[in-house]
VMD Tcl script that draws the C-alpha trace (Angstrom):
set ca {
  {-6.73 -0.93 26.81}
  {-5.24 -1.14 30.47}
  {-7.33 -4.53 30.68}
  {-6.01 -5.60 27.68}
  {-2.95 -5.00 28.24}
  {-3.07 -7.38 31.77}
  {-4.17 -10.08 29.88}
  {-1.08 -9.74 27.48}
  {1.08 -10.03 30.55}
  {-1.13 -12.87 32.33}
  {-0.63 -14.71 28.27}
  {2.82 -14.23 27.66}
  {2.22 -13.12 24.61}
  {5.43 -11.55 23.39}
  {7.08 -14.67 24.51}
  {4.60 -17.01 22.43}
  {4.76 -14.06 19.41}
  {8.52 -14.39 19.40}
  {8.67 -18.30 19.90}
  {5.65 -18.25 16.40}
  {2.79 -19.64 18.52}
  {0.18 -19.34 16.14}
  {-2.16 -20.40 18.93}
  {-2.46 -16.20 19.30}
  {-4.31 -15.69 15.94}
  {-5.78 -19.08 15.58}
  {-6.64 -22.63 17.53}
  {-5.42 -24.18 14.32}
  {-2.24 -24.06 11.78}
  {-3.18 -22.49 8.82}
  {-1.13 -21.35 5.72}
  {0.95 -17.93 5.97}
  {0.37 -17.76 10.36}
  {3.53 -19.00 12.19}
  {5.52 -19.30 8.80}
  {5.68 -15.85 8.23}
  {6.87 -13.87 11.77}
  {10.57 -13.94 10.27}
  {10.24 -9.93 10.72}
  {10.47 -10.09 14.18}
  {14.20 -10.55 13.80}
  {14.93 -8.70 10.65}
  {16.73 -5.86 12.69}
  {19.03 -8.60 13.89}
  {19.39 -10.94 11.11}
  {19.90 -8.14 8.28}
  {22.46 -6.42 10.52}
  {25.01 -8.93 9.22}
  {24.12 -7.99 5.15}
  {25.07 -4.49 6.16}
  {28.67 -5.11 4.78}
  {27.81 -6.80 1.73}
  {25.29 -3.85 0.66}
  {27.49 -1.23 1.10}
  {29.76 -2.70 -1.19}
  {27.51 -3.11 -3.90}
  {25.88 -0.03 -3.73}
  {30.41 1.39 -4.00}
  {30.23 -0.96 -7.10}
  {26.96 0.58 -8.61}
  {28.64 4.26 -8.51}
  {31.28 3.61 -9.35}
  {30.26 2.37 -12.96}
  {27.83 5.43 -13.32}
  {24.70 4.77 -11.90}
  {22.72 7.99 -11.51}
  {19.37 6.60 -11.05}
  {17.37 3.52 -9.94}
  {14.21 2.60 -11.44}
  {12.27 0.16 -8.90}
  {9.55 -2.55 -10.61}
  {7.29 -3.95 -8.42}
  {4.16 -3.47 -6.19}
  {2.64 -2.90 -2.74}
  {5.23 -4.32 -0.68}
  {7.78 -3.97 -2.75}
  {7.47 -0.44 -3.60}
  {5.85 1.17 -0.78}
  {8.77 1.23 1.65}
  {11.55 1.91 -1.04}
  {9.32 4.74 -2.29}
  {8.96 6.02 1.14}
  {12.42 5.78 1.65}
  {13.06 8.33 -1.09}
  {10.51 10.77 0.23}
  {11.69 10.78 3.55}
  {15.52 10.89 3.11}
  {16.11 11.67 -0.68}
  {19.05 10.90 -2.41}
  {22.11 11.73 -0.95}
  {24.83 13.70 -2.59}
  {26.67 11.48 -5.24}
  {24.33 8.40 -4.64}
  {21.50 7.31 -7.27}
  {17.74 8.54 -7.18}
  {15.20 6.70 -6.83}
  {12.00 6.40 -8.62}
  {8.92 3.43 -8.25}
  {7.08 2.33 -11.09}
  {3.84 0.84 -9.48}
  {1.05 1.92 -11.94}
  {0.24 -0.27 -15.52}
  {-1.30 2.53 -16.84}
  {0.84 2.73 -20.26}
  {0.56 6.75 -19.59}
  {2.32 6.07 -16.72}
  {4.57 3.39 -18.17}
  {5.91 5.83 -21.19}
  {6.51 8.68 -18.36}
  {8.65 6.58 -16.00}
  {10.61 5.48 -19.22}
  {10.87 9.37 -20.80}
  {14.32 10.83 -20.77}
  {15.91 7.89 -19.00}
  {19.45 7.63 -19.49}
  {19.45 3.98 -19.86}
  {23.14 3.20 -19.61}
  {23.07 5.24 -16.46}
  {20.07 3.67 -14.79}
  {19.86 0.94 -12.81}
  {16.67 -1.28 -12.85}
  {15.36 -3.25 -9.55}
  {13.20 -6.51 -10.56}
  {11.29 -6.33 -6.87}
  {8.69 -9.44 -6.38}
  {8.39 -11.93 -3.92}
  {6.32 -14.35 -5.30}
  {8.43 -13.92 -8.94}
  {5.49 -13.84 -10.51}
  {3.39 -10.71 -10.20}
  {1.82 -9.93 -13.50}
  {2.44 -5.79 -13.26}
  {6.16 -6.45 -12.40}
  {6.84 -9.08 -14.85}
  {5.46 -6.45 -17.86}
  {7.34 -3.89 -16.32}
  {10.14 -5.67 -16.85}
  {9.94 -6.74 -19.99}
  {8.70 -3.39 -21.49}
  {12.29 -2.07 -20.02}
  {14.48 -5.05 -20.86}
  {13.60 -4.61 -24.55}
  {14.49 -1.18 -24.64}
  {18.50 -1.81 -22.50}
  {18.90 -4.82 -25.13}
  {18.33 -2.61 -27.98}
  {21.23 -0.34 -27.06}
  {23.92 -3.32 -25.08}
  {24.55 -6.30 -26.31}
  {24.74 -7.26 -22.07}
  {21.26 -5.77 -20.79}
  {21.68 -8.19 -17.94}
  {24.09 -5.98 -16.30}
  {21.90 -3.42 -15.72}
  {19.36 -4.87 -14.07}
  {19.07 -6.85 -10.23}
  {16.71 -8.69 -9.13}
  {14.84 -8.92 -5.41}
  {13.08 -11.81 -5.13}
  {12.20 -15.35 -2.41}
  {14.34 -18.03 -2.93}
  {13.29 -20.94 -6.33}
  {10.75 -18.22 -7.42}
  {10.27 -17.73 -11.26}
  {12.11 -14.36 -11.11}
  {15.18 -15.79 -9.92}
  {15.99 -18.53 -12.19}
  {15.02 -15.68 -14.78}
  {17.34 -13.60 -13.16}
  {20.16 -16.37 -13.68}
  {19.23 -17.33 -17.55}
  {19.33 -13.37 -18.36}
  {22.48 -13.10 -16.16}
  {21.21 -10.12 -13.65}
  {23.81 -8.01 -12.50}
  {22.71 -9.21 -8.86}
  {19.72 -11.21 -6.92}
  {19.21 -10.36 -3.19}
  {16.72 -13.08 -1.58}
  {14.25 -12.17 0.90}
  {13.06 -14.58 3.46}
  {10.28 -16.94 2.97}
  {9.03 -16.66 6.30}
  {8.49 -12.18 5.98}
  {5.54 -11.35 3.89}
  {5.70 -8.71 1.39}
  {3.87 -5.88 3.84}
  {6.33 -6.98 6.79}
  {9.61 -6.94 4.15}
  {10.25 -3.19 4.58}
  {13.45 -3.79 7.04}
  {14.47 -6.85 4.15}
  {16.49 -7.26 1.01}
  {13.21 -5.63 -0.41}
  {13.36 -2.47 1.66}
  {17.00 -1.97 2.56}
  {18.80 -2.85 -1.11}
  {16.71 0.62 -2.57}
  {17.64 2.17 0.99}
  {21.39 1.88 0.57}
  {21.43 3.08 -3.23}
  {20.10 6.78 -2.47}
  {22.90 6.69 0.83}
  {20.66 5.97 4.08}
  {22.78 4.63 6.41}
  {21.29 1.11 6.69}
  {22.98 0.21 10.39}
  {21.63 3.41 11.54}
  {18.19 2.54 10.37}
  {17.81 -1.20 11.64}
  {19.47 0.39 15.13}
  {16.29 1.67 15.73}
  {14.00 -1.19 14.50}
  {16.07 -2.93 17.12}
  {15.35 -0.16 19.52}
  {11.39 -1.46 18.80}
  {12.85 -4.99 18.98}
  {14.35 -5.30 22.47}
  {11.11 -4.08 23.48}
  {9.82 -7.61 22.27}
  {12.02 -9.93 24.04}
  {10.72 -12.65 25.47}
  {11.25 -11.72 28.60}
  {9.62 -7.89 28.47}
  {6.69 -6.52 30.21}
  {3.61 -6.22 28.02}
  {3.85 -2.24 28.90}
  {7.30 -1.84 28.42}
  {6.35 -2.69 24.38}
  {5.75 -0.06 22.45}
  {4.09 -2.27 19.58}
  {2.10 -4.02 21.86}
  {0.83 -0.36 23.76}
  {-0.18 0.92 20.43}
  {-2.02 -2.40 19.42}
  {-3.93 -2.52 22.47}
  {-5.33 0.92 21.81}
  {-5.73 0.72 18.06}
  {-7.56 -2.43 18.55}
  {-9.87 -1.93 21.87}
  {-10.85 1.23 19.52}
  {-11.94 -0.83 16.67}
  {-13.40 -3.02 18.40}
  {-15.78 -0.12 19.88}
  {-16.37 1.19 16.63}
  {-13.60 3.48 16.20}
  {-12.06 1.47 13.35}
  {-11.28 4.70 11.26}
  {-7.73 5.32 11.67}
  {-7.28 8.67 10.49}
  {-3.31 9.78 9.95}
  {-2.21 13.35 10.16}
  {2.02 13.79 9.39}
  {4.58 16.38 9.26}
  {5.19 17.97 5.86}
  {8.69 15.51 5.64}
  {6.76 12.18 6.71}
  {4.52 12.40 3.68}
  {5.45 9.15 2.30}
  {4.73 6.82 5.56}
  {0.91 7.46 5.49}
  {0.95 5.01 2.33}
  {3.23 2.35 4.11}
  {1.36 2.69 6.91}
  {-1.87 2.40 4.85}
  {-1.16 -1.10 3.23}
  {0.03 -2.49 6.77}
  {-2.80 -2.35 8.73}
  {-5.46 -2.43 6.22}
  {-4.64 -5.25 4.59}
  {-3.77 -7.17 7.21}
  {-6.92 -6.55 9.21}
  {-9.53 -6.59 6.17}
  {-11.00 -10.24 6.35}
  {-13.52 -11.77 7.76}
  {-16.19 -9.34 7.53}
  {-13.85 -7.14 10.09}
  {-11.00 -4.41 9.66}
  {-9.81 -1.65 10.41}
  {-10.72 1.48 7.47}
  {-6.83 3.69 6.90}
  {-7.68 7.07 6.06}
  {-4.68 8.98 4.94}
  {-4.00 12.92 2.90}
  {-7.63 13.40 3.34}
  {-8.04 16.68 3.06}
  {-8.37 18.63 7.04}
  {-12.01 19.29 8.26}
  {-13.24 21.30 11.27}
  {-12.30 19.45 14.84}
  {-16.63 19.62 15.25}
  {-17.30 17.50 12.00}
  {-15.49 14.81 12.42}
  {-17.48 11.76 13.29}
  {-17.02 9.27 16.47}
  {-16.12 6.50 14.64}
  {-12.15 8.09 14.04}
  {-8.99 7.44 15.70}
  {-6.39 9.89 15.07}
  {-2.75 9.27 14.56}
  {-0.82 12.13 14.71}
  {3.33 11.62 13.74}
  {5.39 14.65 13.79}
  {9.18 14.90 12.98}
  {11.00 17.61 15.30}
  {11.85 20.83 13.19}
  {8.76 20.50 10.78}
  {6.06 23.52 11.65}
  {2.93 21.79 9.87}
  {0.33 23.28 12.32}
  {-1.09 19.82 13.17}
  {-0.84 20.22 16.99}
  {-3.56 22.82 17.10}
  {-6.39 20.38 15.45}
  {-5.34 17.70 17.83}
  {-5.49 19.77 21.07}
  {-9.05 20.40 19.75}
  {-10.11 16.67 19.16}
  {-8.70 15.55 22.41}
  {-10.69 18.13 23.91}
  {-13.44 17.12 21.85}
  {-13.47 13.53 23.50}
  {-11.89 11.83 20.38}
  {-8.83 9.58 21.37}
  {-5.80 10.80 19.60}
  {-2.21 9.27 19.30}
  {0.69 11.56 19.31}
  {3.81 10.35 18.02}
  {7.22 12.45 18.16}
  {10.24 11.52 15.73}
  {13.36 12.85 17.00}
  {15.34 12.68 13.72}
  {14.01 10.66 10.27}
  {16.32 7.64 11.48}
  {13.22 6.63 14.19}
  {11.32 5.79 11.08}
  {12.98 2.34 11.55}
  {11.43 1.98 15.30}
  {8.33 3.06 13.67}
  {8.01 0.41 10.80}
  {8.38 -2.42 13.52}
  {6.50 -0.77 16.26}
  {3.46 -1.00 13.77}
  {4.13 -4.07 12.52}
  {3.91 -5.38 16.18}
  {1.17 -3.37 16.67}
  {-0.99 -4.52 13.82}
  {0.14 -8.37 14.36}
  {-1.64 -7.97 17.75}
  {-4.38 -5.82 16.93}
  {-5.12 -8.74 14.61}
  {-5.25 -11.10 17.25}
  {-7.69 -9.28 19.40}
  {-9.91 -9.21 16.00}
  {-9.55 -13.00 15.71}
  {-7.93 -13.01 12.62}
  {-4.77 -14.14 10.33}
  {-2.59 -10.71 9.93}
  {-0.18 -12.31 7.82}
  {-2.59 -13.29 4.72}
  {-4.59 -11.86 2.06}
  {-7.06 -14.03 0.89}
  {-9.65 -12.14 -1.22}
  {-6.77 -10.13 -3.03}
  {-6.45 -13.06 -5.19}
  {-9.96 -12.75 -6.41}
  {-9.84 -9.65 -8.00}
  {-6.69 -11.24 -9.80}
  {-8.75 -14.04 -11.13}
  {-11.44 -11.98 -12.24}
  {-8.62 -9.75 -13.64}
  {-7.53 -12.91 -15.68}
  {-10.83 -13.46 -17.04}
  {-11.29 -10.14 -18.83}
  {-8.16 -10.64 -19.90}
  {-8.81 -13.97 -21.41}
  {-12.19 -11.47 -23.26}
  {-10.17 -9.34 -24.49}
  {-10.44 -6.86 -21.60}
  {-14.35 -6.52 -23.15}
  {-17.56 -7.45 -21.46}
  {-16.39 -9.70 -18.54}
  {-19.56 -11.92 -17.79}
  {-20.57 -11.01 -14.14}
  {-23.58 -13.18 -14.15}
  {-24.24 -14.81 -10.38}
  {-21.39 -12.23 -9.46}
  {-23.48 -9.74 -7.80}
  {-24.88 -10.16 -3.92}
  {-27.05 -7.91 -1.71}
  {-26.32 -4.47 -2.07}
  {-24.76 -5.01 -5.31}
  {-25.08 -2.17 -8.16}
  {-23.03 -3.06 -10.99}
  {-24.01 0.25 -12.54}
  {-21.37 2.29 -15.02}
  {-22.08 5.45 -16.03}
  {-20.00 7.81 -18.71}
  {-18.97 11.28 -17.40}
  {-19.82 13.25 -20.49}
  {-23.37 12.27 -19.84}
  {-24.39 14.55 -17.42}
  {-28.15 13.36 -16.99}
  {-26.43 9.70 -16.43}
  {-24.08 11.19 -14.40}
  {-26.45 12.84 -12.01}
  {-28.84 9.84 -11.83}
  {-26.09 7.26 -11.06}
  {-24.36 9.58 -8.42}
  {-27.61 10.34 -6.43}
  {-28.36 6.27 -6.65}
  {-24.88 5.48 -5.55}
  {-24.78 7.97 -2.40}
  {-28.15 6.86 -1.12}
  {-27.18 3.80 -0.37}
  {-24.40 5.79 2.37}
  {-25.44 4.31 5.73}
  {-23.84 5.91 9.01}
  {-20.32 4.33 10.11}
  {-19.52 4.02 6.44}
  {-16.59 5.18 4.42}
  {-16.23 6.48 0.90}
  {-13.30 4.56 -1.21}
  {-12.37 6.26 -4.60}
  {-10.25 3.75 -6.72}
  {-8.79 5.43 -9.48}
  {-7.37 3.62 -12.25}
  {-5.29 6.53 -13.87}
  {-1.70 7.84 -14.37}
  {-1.14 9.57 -11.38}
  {0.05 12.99 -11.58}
  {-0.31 16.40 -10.28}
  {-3.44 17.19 -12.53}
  {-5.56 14.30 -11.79}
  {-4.42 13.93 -8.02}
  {-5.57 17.59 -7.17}
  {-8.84 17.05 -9.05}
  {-8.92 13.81 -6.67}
  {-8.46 15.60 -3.56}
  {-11.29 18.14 -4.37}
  {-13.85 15.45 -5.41}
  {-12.72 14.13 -1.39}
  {-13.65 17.38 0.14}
  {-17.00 17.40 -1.53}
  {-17.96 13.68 -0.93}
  {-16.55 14.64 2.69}
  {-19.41 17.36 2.58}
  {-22.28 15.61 1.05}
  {-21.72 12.55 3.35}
  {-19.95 13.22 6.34}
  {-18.08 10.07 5.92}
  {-14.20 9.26 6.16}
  {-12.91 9.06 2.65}
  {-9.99 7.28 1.30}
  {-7.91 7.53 -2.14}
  {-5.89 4.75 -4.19}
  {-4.27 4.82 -7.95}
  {-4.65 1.66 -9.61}
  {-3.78 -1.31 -9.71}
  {-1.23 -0.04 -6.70}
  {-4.55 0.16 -4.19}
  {-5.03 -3.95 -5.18}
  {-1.94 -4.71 -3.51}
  {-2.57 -3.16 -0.15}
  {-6.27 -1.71 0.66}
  {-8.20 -3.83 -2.14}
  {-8.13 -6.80 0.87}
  {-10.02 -4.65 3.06}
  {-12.39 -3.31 0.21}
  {-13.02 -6.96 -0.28}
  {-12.51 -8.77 3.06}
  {-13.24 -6.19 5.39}
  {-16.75 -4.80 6.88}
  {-19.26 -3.79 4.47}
  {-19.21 -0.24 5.61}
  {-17.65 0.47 2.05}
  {-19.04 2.84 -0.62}
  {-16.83 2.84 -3.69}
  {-15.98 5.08 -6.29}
  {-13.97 3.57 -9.42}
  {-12.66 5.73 -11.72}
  {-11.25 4.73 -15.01}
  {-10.04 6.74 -18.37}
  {-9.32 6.13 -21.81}
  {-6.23 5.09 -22.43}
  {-5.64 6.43 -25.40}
  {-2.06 5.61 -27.01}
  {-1.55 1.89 -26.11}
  {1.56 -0.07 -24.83}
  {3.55 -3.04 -25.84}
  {4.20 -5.26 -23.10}
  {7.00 -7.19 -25.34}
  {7.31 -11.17 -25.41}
  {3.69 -11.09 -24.72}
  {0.27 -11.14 -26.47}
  {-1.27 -8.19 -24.86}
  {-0.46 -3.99 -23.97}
  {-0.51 -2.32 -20.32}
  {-4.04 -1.22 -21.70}
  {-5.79 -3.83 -21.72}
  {-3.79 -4.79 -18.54}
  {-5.58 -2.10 -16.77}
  {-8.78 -2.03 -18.42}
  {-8.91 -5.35 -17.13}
  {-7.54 -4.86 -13.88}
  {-10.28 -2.24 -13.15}
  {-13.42 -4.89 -14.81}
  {-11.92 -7.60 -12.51}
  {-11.92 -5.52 -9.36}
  {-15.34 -4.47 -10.41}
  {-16.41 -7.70 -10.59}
  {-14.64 -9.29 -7.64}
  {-16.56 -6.12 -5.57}
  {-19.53 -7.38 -6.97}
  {-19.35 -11.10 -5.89}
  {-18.63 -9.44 -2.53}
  {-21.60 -7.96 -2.53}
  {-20.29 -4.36 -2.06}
  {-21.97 -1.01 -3.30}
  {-19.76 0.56 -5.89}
  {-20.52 2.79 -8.67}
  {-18.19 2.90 -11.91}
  {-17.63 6.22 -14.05}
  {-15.83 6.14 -17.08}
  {-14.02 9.43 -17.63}
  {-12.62 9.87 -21.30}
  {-9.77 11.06 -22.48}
  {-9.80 14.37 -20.04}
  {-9.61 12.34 -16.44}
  {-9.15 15.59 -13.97}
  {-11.89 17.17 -16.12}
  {-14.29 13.97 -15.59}
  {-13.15 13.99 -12.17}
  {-14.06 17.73 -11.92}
  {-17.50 16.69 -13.56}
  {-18.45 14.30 -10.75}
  {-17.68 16.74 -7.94}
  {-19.84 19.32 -9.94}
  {-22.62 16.78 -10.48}
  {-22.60 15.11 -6.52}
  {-22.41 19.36 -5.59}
  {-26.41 19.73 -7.27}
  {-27.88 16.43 -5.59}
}
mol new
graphics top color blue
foreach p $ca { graphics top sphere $p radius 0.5 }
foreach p [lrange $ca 0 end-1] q [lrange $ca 1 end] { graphics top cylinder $p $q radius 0.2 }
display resetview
């Protein structure tokens, strides 16, 4: 790490970082590289749209908003949603809820007992034209039109400049459209139009929060010691770790942090999952003993002063135990803002010791293609001929069998090699329920392997660790999960329902695992998911 960070200094890197050199992540110019550091100077830039959102957000009240109802994905939803977690609305300002899941379960809940003349609905999408967003959207359009005869006024857009969603935006006559910058990708856009708009709605105090992103900033300039960069201190050691096999970064938080793990999650992992390499986010796993914990971990422990969550204890033992830990100390929730761009930095360069591209995401597209193709069957039997590589199972077994069940969970965990992780991908309605059943089925796969596991809902998981399922090493074992949907879901304007959106969205990341060659089991739950859930931790508990 100390090594590294000489050669930093000897490089100049933050002054090449800052000036978009893409010479640090690649001898050539490739697409989404030195296009897409605007976030370096978001704290600075956005500090002049401070003004401007405060004043909306005075207009918004004022006409009776009393909740915000935020469309989009990964990006777009992660840091608005942790927002909300972290601060909560404050008195007399709107609350905030994220729609992220096409499961039409979780559709109809986000739209139960909505006052819709009182809510106001965020459009969020960079590219315009995300699939889940765009039938989120028109699913709650129909319902504002068929109560005003001006639906348009309840609804604002976030969106890039020319995309699809804004000229929609101005035929439909949106109440507002905030534009994002081209050159910020949607994992980097948390201190943008796409993070800060939702921020100033529930009341954070915007300035406050980009004064400490700038905080992380100045620590950048040009003309800064390597050391004296906090972003560039953590990426040393998160990367020189990775690159020695400790590429499990395992995060521990205080109770009132719970919602940065997630952020967090999406920023590193898929922006280092490519290229065979990457570093595996393991976040809300449930605690072990200090002695079973394996030596391919790093541990990331980020408290907030005033919360007693008993995490110090566990990582006075690891240290001791010769496992490199990270402590981080918030003084107030306001340093989340130097946190978000510390990381950023920090990943950015961690991605340049790994010799790749931070900034793209190329192998999330395929599971959108394949996506498209069971869509185009009908969501049916999605021809995965050819698909399949070395390792590759493409087995699916029901839960209700418990025979099949048995057979196809003993197959799947034999293939478990050391240095491996266990992904569970669940394409369900989150809720209390099923995520509880979730986080047992963890503690006993964490049992029977002795492996780091992780967790995602679907199609949310897609947008931010589906790159490294993909991309990354093939140290993967994965778990998919998917239910019957029962009751089905118009997506209006359209020719299909958010059922067989997710039916297919689970077949096409199936698929897309299988071209990659990965080993990944499917069980199909029924109608009872934390039962079939509780089936597979009671079947993997006999092998």
């Amino acid at each position: 790490m100390e090594a590294r960070l000489d050669r930093w200094e000897r490089e100049r890197f933050l002054r090449r970082m800052r000036s978009k050199d893409h010479t640090l992540w690649s001898p050539v110019i490739a697409p989404e590289l030195s296009d897409r550091l605007g976030w370096l100077f978001l704290p600075e830039t956005m500090a002049g749209a401070v003004e401007g959102l405060e004043k909306f957000v005075d207009e918004a009240r004022g006409e009776g908003t009393r909740k915000v109802l935020l469309l989009g994905m990964g990006g777009s939803s992660l840091a608005p949603e942790l927002f909300q977690l972290t601060f909560g609305n404050r008195r007399g300002f709107p609350r905030l809820a994220v729609l992220d899941s096409t499961h039409p379960a979780a559709v109809a809940r986000a739209g139960r007992g909505l006052d819709l003349e009182r809510t106001l609905f965020m459009v969020s999408s960079k590219s315009g034209g995300t699939t889940e967003t765009s039938s989120f959207f028109w699913y709650f359009w129909k319902r504002v039109a068929d109560i005003s005869p001006e639906p348009g006024g309840q609804f604002v857009a976030i969106t890039d400049p020319g995309t699809s969603l804004a000229k929609l935006a101005a035929e439909l006559r949106f109440r507002r459209v905030f534009f994002g910058d081209p050159e910020v990708g949607g994992r980097y856009s948390a201190l943008s139009p796409f993070g800060l708009v939702p921020a100033a709605l529930i009341g954070m105090d915007v300035a406050r929060l980009l004064g400490r992103a700038g905080g992380a900033a100045d620590e950048c300039k040009a003309d800064r010691e390597a050391r004296g960069s906090g972003g560039l201190v953590l990426g040393a050691a998160i990367g020189e770790l990775a690159l020695a096999g400790r590429d499990k970064l395992t995060f521990f938080v205080s109770r009132s942090l719970a919602g940065l793990p997630a952020w967090l999650e999406q920023l590193v992992a898929e922006s280092t999952g490519k290229l065979g390499k990457g570093i595996v986010t393991v976040s809300d796993e449930p605690r072990m003993p200090a002695a079973r914990y394996g030596k391919d971990r790093l541990f990331v422990f980020i408290d907030l002063k005033g919360d007693r969550d008993g995490h110090g204890a566990l990582a006075e033992r690891l240290s001791g135990m010769g496992h490199p830990v990270v402590r981080i100390h918030l003084a107030d929730r306001y340093d989340i803002g130097y946190e978000m761009y510390r990381w950023e930095v920090a990943t950015a360069a961690a991605g340049a010791m790994m010799g790749i591209n931070p900034f793209d995401q190329p192998d999330v597209q395929l599971a959108k293609d394949m996506a498209k193709r069971a869509m185009a069957a009908d969501g049916g039997a999605l021809d995965r001929s050819g698909a399949g590589g070395p390792g590759a199972s493409g087995a699916t077994v029901d839960a209700t069998d418990a025979k099949g069940l048995e057979k196809g969970l003993g197959a799947w965990l034999e293939k478990a090699r050391k240095g491996d992780y266990v992904a569970i991908m669940a394409f369900l309605p989150p809720d209390g329920r099923t995520t509880a059943a979730l986080q047992g089925l963890r503690a006993v796969l964490q049992r029977r392997t002795g492996l780091p596991t992780t967790l995602g809902y679907g199609p949310r998981f897609l947008h931010s660790t589906g790159q490294l399922h993909k991309g990354g090493p093939d140290t993967g074992l994965f778990l998919q999960l998917v239910d019957d949907v029962g009751d089905e879901l118009e997506v209006p304007g359209t020719d299909y329902t958010f059922g067989r959106l997710v039916r297919a969205q689970a077949l096409g990341d199936l698929a897309a695992l299988e071209r990659r060659g990965r080993r990944v089991l499917s069980v199909v739950l029924g109608r009872d998911a934390a039962g079939g859930i509780m089936s597979i931790s009671g079947a993997i508990r006999t092998q």
